[in-house]
N, C-alpha and C positions, 0 to 999 in steps of 0.2 A: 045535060045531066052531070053531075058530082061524080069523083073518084068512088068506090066504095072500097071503104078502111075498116077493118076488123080489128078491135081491141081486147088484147089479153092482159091479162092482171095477175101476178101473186104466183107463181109455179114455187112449190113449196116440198121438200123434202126432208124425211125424218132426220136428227143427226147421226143414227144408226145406218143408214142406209145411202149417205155423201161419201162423197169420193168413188162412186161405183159407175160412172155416167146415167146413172138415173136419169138426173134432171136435163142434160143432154137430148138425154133418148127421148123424154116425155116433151119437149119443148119442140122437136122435129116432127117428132109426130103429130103431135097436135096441130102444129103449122101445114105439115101435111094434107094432114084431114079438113083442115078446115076449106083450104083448098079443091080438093074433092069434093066437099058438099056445094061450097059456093064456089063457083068455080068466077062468077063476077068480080069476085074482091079483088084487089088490084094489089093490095097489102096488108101489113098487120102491123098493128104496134103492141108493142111491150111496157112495163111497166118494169125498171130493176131502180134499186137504192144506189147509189151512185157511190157506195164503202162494202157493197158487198162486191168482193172480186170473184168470187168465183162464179155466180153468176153474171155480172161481167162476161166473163171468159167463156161461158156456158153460151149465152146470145152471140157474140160473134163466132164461136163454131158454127153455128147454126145458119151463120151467114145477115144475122141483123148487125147494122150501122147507125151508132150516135145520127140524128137528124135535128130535133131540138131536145131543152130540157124542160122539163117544168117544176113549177114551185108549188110544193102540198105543205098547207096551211093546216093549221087546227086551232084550236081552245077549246078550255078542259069546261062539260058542263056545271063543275063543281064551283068554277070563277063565276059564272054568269046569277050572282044576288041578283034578287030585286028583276028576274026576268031576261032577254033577249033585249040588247039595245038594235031597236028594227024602227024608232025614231028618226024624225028630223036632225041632223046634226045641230050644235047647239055650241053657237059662239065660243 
């Protein structure tokens, strides 16, 4: 059987209320807790923007390490005229 990995996304703070260790505190504990419920999981991943530094600096207090990176794609549904190209590719 497979590792089991827990994925976190988006830990998000007013900007009235940064700089305070909020998002510190709320990224420990959550990791914490998640821990305590499933106590299986082996890990967690995170999700941070790789220009935001303070979180940055928020995930390694907390004891998370760069492992890989990943590339988030988009297009805007405003470009896609004439439908989704979900076609044959075409010479």
């Amino acid at each position: 059987m497979g590792r089991w990995v827990a994925e976190q996304h988006d830990t998000a703070v007013l900007p009235e209320h940064r700089g305070g260790g909020l998002a510190r505190w709320m990224k420990a504990r959550q990791t914490l807790r998640l821990h305590e419920l499933f106590p299986t999981v082996e890990s967690v991943t995170v999700t941070v923007n790789q220009q935001d530094a303070p979180m940055l600096a928020v995930n390694r207090a907390v004891g998370y390490r760069l492992v890989r990176e990943r590339l988030l794609v988009e297009v805007s549904t405003h470009r896609l005229k004439g439908g989704p190209r979900c076609g044959p590719a075409r010479g």
